[in-house]
C-alpha positions in Angstrom: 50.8 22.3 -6.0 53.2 20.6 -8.3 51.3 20.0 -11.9 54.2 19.5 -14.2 53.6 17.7 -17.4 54.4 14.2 -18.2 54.5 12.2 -21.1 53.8 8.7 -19.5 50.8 7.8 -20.9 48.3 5.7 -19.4 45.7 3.2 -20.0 43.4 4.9 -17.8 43.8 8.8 -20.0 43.3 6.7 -23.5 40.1 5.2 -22.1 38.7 8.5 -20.6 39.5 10.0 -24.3 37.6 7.4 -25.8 34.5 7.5 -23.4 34.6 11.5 -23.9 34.2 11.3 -27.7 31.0 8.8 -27.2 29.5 11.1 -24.3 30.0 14.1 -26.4 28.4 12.2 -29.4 25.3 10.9 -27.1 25.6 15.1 -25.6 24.5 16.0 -28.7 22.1 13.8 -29.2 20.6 14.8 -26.3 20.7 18.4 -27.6 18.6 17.3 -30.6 15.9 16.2 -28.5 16.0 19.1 -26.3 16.4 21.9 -29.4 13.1 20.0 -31.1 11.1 19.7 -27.9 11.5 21.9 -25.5 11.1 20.3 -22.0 12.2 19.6 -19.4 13.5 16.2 -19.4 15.2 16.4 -22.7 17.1 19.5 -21.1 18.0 17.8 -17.9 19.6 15.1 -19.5 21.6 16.9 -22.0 22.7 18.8 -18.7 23.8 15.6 -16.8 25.9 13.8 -20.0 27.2 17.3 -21.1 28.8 17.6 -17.3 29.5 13.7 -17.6 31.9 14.5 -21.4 33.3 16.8 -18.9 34.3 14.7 -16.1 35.7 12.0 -18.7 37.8 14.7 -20.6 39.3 16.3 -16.9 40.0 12.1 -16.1 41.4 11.5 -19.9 43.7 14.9 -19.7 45.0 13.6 -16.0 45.3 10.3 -17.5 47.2 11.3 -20.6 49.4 13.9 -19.3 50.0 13.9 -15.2 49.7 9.9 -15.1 53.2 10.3 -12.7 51.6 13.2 -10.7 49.9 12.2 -7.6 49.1 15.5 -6.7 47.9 16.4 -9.7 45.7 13.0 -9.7 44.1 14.4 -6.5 42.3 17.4 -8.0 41.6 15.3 -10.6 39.5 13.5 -8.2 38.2 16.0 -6.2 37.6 18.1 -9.6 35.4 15.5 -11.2 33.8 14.3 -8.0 32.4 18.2 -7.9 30.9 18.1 -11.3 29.5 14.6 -10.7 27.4 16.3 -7.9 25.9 18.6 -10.6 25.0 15.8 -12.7 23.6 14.1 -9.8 21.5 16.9 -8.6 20.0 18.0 -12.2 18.8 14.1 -12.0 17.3 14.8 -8.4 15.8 17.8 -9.8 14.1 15.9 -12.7 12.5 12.9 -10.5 11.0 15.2 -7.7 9.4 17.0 -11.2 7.9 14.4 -12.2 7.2 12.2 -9.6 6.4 14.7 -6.4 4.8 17.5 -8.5 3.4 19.6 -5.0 7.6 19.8 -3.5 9.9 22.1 -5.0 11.9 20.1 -7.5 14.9 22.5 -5.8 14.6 20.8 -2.8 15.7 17.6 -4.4 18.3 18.9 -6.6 20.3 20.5 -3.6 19.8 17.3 -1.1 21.6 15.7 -3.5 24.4 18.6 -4.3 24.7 18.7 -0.5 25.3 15.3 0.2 27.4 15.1 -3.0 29.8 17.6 -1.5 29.9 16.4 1.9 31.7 13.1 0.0 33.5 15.5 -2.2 34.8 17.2 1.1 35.6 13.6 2.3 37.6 12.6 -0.4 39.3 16.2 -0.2 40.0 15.7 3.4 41.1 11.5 2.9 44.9 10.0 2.7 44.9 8.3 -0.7 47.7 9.0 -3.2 46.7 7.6 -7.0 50.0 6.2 -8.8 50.4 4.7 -12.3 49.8 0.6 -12.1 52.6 -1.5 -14.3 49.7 -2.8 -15.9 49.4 1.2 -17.5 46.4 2.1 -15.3 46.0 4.4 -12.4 44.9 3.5 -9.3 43.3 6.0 -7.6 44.1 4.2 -4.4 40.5 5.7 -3.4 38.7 2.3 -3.4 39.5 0.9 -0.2 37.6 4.2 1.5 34.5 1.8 2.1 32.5 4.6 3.9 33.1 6.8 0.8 32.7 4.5 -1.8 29.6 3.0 -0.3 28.0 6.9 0.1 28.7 7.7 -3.2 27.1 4.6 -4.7 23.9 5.4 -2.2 24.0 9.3 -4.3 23.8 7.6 -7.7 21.2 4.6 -6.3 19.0 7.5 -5.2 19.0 9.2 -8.6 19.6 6.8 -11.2 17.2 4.0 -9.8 14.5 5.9 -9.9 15.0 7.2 -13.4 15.6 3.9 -14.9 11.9 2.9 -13.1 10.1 6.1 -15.3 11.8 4.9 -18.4 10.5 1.3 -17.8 7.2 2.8 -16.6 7.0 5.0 -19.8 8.1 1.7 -22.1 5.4 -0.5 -20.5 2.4 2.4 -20.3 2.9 4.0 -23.9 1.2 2.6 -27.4 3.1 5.0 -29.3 6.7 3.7 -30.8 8.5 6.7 -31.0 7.9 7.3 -27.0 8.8 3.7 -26.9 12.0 4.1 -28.8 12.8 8.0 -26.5 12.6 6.0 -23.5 14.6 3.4 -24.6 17.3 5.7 -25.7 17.7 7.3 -22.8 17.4 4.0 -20.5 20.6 3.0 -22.6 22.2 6.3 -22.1 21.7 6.0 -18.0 23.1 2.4 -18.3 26.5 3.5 -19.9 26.5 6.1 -16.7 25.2 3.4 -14.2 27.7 0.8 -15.5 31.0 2.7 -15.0 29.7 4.1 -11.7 29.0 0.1 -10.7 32.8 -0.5 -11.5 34.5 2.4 -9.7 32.2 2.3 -6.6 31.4 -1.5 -6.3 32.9 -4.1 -8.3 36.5 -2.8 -7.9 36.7 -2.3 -4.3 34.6 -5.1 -2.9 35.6 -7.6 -5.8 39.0 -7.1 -5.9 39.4 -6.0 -9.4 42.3 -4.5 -10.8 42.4 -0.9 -11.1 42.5 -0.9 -14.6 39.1 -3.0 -15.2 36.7 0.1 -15.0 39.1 1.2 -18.0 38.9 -2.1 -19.7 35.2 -1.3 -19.4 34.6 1.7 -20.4 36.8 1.5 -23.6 34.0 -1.2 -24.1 31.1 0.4 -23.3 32.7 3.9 -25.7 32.9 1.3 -28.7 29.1 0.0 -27.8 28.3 3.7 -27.4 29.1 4.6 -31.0 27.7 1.7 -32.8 24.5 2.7 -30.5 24.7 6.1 -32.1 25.4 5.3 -35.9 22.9 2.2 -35.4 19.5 4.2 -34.4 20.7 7.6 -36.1 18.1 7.3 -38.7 15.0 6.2 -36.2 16.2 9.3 -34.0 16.0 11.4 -37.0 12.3 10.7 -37.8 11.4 10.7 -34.5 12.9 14.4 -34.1 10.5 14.6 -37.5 7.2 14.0 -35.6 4.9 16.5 -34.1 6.5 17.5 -30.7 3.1 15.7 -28.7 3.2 12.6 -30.2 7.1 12.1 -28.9 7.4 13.6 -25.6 8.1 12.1 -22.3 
């Protein structure tokens, strides 16, 4: 496997850097909740964007350094489609806990993991070859694979549907505004996750979007993600300040 170093740098690596510093900032937001709480859902999400800064920094260092490396962009893929199917599974794990409380919430967690690596087998096994765009993006020249774009965006339906429903169902059910506030964090949190996955799996391939447009967005979505963070710093802080009963979820 040829992984020489190149200096071409793309589009696509500096807006995987970008999203990587605003996931690890939100990561460790996370981690506050989960260091003054203690449960289970706090954890599980600081699980799911901790794996997520680490798919965007494996993208941003393919991006940034083998952007002329095909083979080097396959593993990427492969790579990052692998910890995705973590993520996914930890989220799996989470709604069968909640939701299905007399099933295993393992049981969950690896359906998921196995039918993420059944598509991260397919992708292993598929003829694409990703090449740096004119434009300065890469095309992972994965997004005409319908069957394998359409299963992957069935794995994060499945999981992040769901999640987005408890959030909305915790919002509408609780008098307290701190649980009000939690739930709305993290619904924005799973948007900035759902929103790139809607580019890469849907929008691109069945609109016809330019490779580089999921880049165009998530450079967006990073700046968003940081205002988000600086914006409600000081309401996440006295929540963190409150009796652990009055804000958990």
């Amino acid at each position: 496997m040829n992984l020489t170093i190149d200096l071409t740098i793309s589009f696509t690596g500096i807006a995987h850097l970008l999203a990587f510093f605003a996931v690890i900032v939100l990561s460790h937001r996370l981690f506050q909740y989960w260091k003054k709480e203690k449960n289970i859902f706090s954890r599980i999400f600081f699980y799911f964007f901790f794996l997520f800064a680490i798919f965007m920094l494996i993208t941003a260092i393919g991006g940034l350094f083998f952007a002329d490396n095909a083979q080097a962009l396959r593993w990427v893929i492969i790579l990052t489609s692998f910890i995705q199917n973590i993520g996914l599974a930890a989220f799996a794990y989470l709604i069968v806990y909640l939701k299905l409380p007399r099933i295993s919430p393992w049981i969950g967690a690896v359906l998921v993991f196995v039918l993420g690596m059944i598509s991260t087998i397919w992708i292993f096994l598929s003829d694409f070859t990703p090449y740096l765009t004119e434009a300065g993006g890469i095309d992972w020249d994965i997004q005409n694979i319908l069957g394998l774009n359409l299963f992957r965006s069935f794995l994060f339906l499945i999981t992040f549907l769901p999640l987005i429903l408890i959030l909305v169902g915790q919002i509408r059910a609780s008098g307290d505004p701190a649980i009000k506030r939690k739930a709305f964090y993290f619904g924005i949190i799973i948007a900035f996750g759902g929103i790139v996955g809607l580019f890469d799996f849907i929008l691109e391939p069945n609109l016809g979007l330019p490779s580089f447009s999921s880049d165009i967005a998530m450079a967006t979505l990073s700046f968003f993600a940081f205002i988000f963070v600086i914006v409600t710093q000081k309401k996440v802080s006295e929540d963190l300040s409150k009796p652990v009963e009055k804000v958990k979820i």
